[in-house]
VOGU-3710 file (C-alpha; in Angstrom, 3 decimals, decimal comma):
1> xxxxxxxxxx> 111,578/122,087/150,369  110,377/124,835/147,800  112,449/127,426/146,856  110,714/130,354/148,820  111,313/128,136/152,297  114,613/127,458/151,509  115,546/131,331/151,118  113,549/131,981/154,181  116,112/129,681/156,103  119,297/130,858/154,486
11> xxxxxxxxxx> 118,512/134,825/153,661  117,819/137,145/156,320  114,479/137,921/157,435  111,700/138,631/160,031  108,867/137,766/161,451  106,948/140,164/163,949  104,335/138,652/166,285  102,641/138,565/169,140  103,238/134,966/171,471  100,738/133,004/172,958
21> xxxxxxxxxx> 101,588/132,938/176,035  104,300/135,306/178,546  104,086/134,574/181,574  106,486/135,963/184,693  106,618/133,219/187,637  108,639/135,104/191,008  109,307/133,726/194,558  111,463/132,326/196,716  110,431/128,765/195,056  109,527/129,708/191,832
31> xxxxxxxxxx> 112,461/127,784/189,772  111,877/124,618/191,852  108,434/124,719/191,137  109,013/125,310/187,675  111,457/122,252/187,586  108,746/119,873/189,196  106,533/120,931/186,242  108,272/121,112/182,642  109,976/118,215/180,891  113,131/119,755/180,061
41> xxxxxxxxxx> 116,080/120,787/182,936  116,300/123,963/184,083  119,715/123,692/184,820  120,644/124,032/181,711  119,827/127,770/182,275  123,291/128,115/184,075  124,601/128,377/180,080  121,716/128,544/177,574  118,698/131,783/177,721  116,753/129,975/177,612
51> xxxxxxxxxx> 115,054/126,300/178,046  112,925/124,644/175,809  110,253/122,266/177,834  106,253/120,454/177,255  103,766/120,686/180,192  102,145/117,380/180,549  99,104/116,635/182,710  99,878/113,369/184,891  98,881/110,671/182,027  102,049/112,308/179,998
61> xxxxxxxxxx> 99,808/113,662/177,795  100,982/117,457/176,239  98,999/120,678/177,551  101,084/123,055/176,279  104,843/123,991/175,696  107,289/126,924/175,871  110,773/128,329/176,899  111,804/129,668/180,315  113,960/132,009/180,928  115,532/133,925/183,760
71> xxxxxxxxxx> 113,377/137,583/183,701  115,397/140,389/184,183  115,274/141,970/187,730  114,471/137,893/189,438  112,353/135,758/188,860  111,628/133,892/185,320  109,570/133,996/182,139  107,337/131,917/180,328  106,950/132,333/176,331  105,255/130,339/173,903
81> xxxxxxxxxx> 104,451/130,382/169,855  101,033/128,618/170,220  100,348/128,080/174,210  97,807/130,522/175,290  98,865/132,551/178,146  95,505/131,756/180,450  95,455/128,370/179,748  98,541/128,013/180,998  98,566/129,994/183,892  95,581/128,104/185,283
91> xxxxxxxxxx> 97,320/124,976/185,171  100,480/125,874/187,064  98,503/127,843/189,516  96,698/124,793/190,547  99,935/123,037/191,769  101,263/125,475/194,167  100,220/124,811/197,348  102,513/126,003/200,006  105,088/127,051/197,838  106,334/130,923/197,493
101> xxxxxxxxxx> 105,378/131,573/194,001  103,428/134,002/192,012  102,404/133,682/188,612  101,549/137,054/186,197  100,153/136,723/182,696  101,413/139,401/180,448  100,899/138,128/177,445  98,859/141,202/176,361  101,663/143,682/177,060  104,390/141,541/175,312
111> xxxxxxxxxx> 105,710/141,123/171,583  108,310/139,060/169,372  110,421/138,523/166,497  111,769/135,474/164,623  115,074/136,336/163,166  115,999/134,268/160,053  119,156/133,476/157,975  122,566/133,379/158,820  122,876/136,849/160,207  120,229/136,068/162,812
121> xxxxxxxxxx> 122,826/135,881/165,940  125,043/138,587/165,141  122,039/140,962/164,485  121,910/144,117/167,644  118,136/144,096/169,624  117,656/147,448/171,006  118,601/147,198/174,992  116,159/145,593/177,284  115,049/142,897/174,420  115,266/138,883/175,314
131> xxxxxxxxxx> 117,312/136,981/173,104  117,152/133,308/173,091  117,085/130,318/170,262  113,750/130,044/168,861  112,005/126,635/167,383  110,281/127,742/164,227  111,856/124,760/161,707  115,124/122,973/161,483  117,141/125,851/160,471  118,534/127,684/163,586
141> xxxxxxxxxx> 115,947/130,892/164,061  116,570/133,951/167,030  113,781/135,125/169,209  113,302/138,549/170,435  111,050/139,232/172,916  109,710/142,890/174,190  107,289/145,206/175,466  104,839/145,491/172,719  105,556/149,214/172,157  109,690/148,063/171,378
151> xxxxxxxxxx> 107,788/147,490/168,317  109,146/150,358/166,137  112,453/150,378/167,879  112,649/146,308/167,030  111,760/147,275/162,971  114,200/150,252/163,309  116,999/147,749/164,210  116,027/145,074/161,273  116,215/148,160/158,997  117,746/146,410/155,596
161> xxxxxxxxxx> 115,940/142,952/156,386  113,006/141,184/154,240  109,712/140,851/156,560  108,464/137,535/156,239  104,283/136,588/156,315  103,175/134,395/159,094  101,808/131,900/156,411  105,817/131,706/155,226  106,502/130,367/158,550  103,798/128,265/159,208
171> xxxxxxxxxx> 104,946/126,549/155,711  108,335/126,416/156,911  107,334/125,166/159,896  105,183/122,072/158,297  108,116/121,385/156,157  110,542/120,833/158,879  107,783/118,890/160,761  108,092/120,804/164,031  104,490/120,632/166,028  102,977/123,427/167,320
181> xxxxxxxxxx> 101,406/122,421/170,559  98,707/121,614/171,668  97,311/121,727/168,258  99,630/118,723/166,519  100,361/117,552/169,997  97,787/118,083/172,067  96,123/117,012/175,858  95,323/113,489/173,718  98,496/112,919/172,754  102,099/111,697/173,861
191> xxxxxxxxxx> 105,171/113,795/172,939  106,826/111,026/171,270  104,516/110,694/169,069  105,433/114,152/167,339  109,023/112,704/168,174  109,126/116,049/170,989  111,514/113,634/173,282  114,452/114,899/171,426  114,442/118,245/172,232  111,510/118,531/174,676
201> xxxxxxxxxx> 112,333/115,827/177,381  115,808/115,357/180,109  115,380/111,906/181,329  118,181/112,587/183,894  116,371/115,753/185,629  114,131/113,647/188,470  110,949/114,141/188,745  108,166/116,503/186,971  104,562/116,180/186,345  104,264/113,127/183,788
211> xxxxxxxxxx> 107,593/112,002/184,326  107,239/108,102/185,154  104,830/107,834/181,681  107,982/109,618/179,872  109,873/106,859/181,566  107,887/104,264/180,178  108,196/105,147/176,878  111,548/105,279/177,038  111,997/101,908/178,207  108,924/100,372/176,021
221> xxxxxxxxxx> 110,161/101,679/172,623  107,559/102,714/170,059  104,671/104,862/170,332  101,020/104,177/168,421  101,020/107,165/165,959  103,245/109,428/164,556  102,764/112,803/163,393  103,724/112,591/159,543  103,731/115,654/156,844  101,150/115,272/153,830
231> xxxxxxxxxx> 100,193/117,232/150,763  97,056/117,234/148,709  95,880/119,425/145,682  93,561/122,415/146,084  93,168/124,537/149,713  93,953/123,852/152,951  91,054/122,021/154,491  89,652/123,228/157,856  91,304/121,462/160,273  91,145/119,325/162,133
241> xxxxxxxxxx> 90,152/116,764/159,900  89,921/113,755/159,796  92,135/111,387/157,443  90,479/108,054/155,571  91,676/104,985/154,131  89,303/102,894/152,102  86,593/104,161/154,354  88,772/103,277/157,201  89,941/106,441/159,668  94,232/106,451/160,116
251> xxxxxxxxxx> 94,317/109,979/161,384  93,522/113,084/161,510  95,369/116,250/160,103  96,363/118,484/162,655  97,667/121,808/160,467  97,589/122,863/157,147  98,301/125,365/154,706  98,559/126,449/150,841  101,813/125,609/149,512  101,653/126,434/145,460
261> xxxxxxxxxx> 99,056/124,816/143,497  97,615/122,832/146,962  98,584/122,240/150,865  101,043/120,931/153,138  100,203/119,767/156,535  100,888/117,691/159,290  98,607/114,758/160,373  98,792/112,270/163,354  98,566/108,805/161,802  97,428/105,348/163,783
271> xxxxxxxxxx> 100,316/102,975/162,903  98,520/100,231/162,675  95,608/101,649/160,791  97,683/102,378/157,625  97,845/98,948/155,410  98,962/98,680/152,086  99,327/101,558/149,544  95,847/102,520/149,021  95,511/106,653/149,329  94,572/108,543/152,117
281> xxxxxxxxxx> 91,812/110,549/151,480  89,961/113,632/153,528  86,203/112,483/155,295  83,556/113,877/152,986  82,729/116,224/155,468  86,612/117,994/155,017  86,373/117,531/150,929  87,572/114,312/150,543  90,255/114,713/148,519  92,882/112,582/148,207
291> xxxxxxxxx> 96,009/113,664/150,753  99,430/111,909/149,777  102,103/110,684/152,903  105,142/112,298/152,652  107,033/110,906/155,503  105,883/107,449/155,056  106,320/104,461/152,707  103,598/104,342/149,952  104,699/100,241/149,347
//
């Protein structure tokens, strides 16, 4: 982990953004429906903000992901880093059928900040703000989420604290190998593979959509591919891109970005495509420069 992640995790700092996706679900039957469709239990919400979950389409394959909280007033939100708001709207709106719920995208109107460092939980949001864990790396990080003009009164109250760059983050997010979804995890892909069934998945909750493939995996054991960090010299390639060895493809590399002298990134990697310790290399059409596996043996 380089030195400028590292402080990024331990000092205090910020990140100010705007999220994918905020959505606010009401009704009589809105948290049953929402319990039928994420991965994770909402339950949980009886002691925790907020809920971390994936939306799978019925093959168990990830559309999108997110936390859920209960919205001030009734009813319950919908927020997500990398999830776009429409997207996801349109696919829980086509499973309610006779049930009493209404869906509202307003992801234009909303805003957030990442909190950093130790001081992250004790630090004061201006009244009205959501507070809740966030999922930006391995270190713990604080979300904030308000009306998009809270802006000044949300810098006002981090008075004193470093502002961090979005391409900090992203590099702290590589390093910790946390998948944004659905671009590292995506509609052709299975959670476990980007090892999401830790944090993502209750296997206790009943039923949701994609539940009995979640099963299956649980009983079968290992997935196909795993979603591995990598680093290669020179910039980021566009991605995605697809990953060679000895003219053979293993994977493809999902996200990437400069990290000192070259980039880090995160690739999904066929299992049984990678044989021996000849180097992985970009397809001439992405540079073809040679990419090195961190998170797997080279021997």
């Amino acid at each position: 982990m380089s030195n400028e992640i590292w402080n990024l995790a331990r000092n205090q700092a910020f990140l100010v953004h705007r999220p994918a996706a905020w959505l606010r679900v009401t009704g009589e039957d809105a948290l049953t429906f929402l319990q039928g469709q994420i991965t994770n239990d909402l339950r949980n919400l009886e002691t925790e903000p907020a809920v971390y979950g994936l939306w799978l389409n019925h093959k168990g394959r990830a559309l999108g992901d997110g936390f859920v909280g209960r919205a001030a007033g009734g009813g319950y939100w919908i927020g997500s880093y990398f999830t776009e708001g429409a997207a996801l709207k349109a696919h829980l709106e086509a499973f309610i059928v006779a049930d009493d719920v209404t869906i509202a995208d307003a992801t234009a109107e909303m805003g957030g900040a990442t909190l950093f460092g130790e001081g992250a939980r004790a630090a004061v949001p201006p009244a009205g703000v959501v507070v809740f864990s966030g999922r930006r790396g391995v270190e713990p990080a604080v979300e904030w989420g308000f009306a998009a003009e809270w802006e000044p009164a949300v810098r006002a109250a981090l008075a004193g604290w470093r502002e961090a760059s979005a391409e900090e983050v992203e590099r702290w997010r590589i390093a910790a190998r946390v998948p944004a979804v659905p671009r590292d995890i995506g509609p052709s892909d299975l959670p476990n593979e980007g090892e999401l069934e830790t944090v993502a998945i209750s296997y206790t909750k009943g039923c949701y959509l994609g539940q009995e493939v979640m099963a299956r995996l649980k009983n079968l054991g290992q997935v196909r591919r795993k979603l591995v960090r990598v680093r290669g010299a020179g910039a980021a390639p566009t991605v995605p891109a697809a990953l060679q060895q000895e003219e053979r493809k293993v994977g493809e590399l999902r996200s990437a970005g400069a990290d000192g002298e070259g980039f880090a990134g995160l690739a999904l990697v066929t299992l049984l495509n990678v044989r021996g310790a000849a180097p992985w290399r970009l397809a001439p059409e992405a540079g073809g420069g040679e990419v090195e596996p961190i998170d797997w043996p080279t021997a």
